[in-house]
mmCIF entry with sequence, helices, sheets and N, C-alpha, C, O atoms, coordinates in Angstrom:
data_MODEL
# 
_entry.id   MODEL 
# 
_entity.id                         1 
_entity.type                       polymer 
_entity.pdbx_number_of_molecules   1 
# 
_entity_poly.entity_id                      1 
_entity_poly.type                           'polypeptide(L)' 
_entity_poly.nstd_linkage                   no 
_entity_poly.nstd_monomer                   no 
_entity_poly.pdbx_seq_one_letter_code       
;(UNK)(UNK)(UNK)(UNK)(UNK)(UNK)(UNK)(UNK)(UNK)(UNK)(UNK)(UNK)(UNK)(UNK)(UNK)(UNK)
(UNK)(UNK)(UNK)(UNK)(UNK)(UNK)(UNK)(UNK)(UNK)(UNK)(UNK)(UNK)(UNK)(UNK)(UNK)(UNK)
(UNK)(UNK)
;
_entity_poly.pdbx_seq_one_letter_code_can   XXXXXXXXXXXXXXXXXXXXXXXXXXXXXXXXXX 
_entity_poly.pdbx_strand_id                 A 
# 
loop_
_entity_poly_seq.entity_id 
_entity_poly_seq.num 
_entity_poly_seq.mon_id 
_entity_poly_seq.hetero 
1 1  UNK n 
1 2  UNK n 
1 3  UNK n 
1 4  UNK n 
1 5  UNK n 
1 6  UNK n 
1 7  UNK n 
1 8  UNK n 
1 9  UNK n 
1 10 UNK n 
1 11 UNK n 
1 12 UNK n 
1 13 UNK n 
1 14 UNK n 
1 15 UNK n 
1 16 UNK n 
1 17 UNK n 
1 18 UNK n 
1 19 UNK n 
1 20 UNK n 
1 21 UNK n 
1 22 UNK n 
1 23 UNK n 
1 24 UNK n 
1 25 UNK n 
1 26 UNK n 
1 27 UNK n 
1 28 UNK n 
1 29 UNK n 
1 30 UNK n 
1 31 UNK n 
1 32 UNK n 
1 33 UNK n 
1 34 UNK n 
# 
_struct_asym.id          A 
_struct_asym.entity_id   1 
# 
_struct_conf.conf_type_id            HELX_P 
_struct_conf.id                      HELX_P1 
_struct_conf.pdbx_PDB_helix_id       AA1 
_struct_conf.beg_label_comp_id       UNK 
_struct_conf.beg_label_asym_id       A 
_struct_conf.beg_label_seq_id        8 
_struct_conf.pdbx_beg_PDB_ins_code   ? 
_struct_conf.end_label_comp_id       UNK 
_struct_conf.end_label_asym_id       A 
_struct_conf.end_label_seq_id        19 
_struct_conf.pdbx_end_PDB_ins_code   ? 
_struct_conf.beg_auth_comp_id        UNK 
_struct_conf.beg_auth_asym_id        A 
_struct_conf.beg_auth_seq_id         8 
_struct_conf.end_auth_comp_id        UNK 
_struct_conf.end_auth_asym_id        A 
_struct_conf.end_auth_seq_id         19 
_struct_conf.pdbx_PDB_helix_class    1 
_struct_conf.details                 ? 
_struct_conf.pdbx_PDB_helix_length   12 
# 
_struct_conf_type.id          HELX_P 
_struct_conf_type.criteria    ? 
_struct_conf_type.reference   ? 
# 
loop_
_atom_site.group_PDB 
_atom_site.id 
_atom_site.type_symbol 
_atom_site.label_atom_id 
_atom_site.label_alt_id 
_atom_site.label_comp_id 
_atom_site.label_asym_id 
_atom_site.label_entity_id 
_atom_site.label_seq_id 
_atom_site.pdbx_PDB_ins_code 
_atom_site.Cartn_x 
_atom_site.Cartn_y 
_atom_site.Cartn_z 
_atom_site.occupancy 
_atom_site.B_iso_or_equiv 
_atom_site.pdbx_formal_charge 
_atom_site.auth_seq_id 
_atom_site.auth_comp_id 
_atom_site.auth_asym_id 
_atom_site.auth_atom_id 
_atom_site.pdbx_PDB_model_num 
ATOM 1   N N  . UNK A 1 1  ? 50.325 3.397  63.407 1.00 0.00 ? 1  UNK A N  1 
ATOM 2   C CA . UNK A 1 1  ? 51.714 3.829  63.550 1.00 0.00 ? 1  UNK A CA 1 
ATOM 3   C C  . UNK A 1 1  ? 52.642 2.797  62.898 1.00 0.00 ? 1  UNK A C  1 
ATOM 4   O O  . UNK A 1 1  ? 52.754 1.675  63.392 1.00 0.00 ? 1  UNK A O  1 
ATOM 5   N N  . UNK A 1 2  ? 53.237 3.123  61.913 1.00 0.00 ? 2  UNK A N  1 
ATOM 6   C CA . UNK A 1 2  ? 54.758 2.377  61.667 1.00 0.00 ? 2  UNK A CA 1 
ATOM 7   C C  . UNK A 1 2  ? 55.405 1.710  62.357 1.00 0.00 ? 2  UNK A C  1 
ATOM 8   O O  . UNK A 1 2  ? 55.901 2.337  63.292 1.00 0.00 ? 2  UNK A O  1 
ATOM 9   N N  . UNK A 1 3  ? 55.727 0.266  62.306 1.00 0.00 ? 3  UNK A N  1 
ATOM 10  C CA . UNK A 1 3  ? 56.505 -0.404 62.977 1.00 0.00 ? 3  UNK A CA 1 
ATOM 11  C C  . UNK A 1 3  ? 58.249 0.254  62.551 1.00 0.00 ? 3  UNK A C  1 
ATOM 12  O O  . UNK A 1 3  ? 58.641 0.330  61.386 1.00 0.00 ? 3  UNK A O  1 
ATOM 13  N N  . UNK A 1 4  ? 59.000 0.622  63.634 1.00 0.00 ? 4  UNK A N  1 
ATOM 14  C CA . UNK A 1 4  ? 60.357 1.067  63.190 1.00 0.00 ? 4  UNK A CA 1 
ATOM 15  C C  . UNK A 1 4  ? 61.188 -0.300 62.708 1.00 0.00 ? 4  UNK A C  1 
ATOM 16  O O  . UNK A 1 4  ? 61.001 -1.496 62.934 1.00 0.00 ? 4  UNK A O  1 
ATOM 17  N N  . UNK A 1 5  ? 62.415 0.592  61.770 1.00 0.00 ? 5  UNK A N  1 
ATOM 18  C CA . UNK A 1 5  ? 62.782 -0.311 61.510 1.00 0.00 ? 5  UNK A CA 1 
ATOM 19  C C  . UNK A 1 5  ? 63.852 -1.302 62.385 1.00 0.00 ? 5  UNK A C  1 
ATOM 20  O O  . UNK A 1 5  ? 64.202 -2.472 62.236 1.00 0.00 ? 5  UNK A O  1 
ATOM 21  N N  . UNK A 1 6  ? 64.117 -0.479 63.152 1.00 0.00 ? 6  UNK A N  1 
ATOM 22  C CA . UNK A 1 6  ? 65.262 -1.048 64.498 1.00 0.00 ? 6  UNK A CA 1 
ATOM 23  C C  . UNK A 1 6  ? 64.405 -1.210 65.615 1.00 0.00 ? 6  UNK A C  1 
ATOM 24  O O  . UNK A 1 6  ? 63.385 -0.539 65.775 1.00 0.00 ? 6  UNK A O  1 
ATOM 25  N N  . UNK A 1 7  ? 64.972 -2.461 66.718 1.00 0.00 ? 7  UNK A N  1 
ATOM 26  C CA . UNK A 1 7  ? 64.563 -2.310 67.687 1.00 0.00 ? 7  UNK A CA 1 
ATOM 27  C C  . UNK A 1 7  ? 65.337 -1.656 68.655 1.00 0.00 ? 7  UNK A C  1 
ATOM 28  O O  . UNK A 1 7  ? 66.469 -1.242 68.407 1.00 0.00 ? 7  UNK A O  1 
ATOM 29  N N  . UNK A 1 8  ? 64.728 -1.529 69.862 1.00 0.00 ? 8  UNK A N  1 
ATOM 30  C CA . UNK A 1 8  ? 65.734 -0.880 70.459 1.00 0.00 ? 8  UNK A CA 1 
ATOM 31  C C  . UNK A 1 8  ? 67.146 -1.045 71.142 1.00 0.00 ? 8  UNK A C  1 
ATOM 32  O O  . UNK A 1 8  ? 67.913 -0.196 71.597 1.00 0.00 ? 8  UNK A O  1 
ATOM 33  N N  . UNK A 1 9  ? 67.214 -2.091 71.082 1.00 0.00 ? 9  UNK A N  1 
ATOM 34  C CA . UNK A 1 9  ? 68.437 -2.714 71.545 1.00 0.00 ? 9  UNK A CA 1 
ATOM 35  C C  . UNK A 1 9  ? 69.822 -2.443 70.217 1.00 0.00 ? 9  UNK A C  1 
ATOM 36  O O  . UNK A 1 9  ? 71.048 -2.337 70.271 1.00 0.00 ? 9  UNK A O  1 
ATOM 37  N N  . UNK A 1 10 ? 68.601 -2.415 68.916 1.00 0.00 ? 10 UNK A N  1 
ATOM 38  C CA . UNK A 1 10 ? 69.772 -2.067 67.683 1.00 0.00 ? 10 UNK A CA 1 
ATOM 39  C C  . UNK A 1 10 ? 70.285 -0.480 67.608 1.00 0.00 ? 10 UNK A C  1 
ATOM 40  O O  . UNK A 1 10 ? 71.270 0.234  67.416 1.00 0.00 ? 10 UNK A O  1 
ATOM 41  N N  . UNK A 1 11 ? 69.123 -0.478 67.854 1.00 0.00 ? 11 UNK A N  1 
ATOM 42  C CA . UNK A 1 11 ? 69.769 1.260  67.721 1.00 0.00 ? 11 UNK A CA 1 
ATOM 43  C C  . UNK A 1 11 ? 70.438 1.796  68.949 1.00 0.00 ? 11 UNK A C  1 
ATOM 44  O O  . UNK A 1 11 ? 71.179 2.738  68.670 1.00 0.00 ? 11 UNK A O  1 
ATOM 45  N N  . UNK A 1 12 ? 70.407 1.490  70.226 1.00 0.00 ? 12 UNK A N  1 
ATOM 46  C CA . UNK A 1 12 ? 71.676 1.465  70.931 1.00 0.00 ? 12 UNK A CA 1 
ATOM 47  C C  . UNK A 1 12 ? 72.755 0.924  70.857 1.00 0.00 ? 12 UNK A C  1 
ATOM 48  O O  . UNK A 1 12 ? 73.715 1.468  71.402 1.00 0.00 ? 12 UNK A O  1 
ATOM 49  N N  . UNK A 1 13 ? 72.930 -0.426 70.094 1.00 0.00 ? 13 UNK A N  1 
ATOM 50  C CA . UNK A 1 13 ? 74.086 -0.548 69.634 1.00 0.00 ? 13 UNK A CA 1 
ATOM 51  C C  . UNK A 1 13 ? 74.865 0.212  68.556 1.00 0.00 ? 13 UNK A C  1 
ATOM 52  O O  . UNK A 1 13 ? 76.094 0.267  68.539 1.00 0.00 ? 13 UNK A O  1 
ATOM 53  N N  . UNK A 1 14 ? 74.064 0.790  67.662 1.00 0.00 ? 14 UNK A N  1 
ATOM 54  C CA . UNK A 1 14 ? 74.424 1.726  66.758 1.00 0.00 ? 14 UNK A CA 1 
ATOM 55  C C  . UNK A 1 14 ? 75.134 3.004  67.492 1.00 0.00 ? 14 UNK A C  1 
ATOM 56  O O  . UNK A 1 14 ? 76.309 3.352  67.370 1.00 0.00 ? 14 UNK A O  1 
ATOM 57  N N  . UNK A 1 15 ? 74.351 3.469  68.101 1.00 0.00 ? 15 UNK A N  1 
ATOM 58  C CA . UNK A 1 15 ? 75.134 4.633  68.819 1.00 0.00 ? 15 UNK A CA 1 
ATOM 59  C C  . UNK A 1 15 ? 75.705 4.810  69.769 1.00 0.00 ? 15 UNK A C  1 
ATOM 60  O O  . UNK A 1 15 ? 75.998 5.900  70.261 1.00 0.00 ? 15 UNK A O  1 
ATOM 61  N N  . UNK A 1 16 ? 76.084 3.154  70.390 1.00 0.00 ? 16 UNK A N  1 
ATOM 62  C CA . UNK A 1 16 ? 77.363 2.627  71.237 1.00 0.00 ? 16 UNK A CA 1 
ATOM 63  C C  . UNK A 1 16 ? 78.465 3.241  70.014 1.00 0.00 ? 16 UNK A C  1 
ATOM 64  O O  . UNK A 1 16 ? 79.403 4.038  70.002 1.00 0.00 ? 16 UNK A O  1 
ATOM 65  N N  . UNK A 1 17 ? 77.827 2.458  69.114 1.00 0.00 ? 17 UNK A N  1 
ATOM 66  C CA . UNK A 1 17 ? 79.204 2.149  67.740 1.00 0.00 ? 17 UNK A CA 1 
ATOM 67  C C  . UNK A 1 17 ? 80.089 3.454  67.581 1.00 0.00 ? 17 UNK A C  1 
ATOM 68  O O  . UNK A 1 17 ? 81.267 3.766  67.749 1.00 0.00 ? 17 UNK A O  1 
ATOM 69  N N  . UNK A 1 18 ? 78.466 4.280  67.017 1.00 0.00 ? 18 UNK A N  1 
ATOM 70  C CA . UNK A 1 18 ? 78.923 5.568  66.647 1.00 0.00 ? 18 UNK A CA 1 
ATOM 71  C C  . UNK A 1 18 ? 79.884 6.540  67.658 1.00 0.00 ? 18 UNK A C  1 
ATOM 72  O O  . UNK A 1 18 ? 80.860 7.182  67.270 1.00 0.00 ? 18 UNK A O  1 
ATOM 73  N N  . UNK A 1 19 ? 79.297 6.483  69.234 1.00 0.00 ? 19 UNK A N  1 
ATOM 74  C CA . UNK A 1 19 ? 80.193 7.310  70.388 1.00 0.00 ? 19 UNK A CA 1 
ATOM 75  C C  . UNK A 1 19 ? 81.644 6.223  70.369 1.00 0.00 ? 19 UNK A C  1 
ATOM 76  O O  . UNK A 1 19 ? 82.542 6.726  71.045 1.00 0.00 ? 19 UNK A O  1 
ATOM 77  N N  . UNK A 1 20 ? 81.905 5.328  69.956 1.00 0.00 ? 20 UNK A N  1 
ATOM 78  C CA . UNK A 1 20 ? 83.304 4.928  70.109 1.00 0.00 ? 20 UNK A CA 1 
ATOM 79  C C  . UNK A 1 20 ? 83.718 5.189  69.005 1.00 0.00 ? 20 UNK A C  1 
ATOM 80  O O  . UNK A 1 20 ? 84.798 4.600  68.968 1.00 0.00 ? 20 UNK A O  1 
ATOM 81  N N  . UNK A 1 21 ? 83.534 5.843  67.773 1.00 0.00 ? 21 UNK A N  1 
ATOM 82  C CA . UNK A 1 21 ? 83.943 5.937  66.603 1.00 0.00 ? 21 UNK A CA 1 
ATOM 83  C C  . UNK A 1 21 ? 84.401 7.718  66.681 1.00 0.00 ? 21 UNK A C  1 
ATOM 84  O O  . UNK A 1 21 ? 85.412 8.264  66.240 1.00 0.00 ? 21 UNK A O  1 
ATOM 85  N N  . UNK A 1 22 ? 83.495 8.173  67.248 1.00 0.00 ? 22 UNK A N  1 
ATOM 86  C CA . UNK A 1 22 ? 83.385 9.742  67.135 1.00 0.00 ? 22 UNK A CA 1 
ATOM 87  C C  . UNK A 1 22 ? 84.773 10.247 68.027 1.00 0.00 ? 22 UNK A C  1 
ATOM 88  O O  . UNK A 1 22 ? 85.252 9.523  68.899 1.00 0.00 ? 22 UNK A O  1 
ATOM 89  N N  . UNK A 1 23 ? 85.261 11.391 67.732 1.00 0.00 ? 23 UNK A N  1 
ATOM 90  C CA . UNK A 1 23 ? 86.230 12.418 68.562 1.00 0.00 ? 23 UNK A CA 1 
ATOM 91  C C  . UNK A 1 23 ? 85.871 13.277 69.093 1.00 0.00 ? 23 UNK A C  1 
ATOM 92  O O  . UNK A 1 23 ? 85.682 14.182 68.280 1.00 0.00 ? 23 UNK A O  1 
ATOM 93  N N  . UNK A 1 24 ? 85.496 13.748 70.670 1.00 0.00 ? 24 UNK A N  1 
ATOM 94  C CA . UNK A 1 24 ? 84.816 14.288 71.250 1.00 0.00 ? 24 UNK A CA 1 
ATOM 95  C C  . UNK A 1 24 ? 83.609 14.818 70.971 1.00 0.00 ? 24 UNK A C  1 
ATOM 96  O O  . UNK A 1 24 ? 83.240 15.981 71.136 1.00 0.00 ? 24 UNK A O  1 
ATOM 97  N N  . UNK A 1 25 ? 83.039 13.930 70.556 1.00 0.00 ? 25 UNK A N  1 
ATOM 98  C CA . UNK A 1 25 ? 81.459 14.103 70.000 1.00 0.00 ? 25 UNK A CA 1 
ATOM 99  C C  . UNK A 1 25 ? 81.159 14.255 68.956 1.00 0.00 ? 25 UNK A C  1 
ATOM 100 O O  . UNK A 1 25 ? 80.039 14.006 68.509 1.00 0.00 ? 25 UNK A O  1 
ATOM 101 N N  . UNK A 1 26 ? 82.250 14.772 68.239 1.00 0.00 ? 26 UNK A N  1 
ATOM 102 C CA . UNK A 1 26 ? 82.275 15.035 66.745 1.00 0.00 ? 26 UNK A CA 1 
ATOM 103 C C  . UNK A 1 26 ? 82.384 13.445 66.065 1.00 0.00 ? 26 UNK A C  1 
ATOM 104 O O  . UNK A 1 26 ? 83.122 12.500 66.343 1.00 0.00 ? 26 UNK A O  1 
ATOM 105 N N  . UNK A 1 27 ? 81.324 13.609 65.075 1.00 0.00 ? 27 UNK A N  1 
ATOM 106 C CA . UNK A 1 27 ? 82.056 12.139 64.144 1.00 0.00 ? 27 UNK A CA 1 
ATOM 107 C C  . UNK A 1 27 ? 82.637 12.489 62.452 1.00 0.00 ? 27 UNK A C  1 
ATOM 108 O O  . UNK A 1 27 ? 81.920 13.066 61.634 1.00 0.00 ? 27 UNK A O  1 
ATOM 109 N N  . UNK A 1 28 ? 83.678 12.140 62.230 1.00 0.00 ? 28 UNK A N  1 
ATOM 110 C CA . UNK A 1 28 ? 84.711 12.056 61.241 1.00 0.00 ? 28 UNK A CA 1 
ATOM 111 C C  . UNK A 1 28 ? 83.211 12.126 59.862 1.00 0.00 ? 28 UNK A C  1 
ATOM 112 O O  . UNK A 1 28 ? 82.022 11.842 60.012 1.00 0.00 ? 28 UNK A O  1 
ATOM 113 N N  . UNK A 1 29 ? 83.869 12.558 58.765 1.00 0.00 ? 29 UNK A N  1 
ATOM 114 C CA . UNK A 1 29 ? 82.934 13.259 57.867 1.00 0.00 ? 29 UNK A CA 1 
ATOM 115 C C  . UNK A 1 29 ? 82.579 11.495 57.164 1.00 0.00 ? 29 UNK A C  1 
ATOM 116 O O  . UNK A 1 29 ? 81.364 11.366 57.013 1.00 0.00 ? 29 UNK A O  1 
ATOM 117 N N  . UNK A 1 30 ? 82.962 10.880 56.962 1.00 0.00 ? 30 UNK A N  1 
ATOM 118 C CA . UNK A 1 30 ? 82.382 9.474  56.748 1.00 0.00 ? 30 UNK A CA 1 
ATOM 119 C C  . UNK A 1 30 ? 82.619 8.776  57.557 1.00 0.00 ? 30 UNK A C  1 
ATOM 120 O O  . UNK A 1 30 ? 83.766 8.544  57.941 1.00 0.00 ? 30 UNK A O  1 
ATOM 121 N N  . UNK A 1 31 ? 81.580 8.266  58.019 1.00 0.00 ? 31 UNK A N  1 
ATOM 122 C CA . UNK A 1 31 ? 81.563 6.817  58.907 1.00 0.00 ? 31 UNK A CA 1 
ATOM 123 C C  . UNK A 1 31 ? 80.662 5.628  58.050 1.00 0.00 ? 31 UNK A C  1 
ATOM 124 O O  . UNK A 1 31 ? 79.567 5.553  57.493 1.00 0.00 ? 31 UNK A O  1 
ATOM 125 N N  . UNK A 1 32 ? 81.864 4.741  58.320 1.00 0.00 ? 32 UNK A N  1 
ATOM 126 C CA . UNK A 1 32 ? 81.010 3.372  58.113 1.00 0.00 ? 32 UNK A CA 1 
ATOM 127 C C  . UNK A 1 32 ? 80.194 2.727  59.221 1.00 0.00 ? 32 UNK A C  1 
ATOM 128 O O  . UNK A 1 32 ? 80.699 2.624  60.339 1.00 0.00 ? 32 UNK A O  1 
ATOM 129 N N  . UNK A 1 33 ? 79.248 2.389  59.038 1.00 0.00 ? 33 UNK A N  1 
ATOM 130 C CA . UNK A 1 33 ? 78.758 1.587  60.334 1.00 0.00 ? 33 UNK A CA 1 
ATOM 131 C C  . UNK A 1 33 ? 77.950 0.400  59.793 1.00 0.00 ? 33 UNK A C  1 
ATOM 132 O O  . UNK A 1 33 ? 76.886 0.449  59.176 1.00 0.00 ? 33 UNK A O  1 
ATOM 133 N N  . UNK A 1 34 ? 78.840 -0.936 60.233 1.00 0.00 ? 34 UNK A N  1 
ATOM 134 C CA . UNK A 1 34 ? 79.288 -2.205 59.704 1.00 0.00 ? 34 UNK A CA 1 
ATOM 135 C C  . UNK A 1 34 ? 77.360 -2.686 60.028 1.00 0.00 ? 34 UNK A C  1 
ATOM 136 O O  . UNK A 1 34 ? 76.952 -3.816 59.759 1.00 0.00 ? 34 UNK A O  1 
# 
């Protein structure tokens, strides 16, 4: 099996990022994610 490339702590921060970025769930047609 493939080691992923995130662990998991990154990729919850990612989609911390992303749900504070998004408008009611929706996210804006480009997002940066730093």
């Amino acid at each position: 099996m493939a080691k992923p490339n995130l662990t998991d702590i990154e990729r919850k921060a990612i989609i911390d990022e992303l749900l504070k970025l998004s408008d009611n769930g929706v996210l804006p047609l480009a997002v940066y994610v730093k």
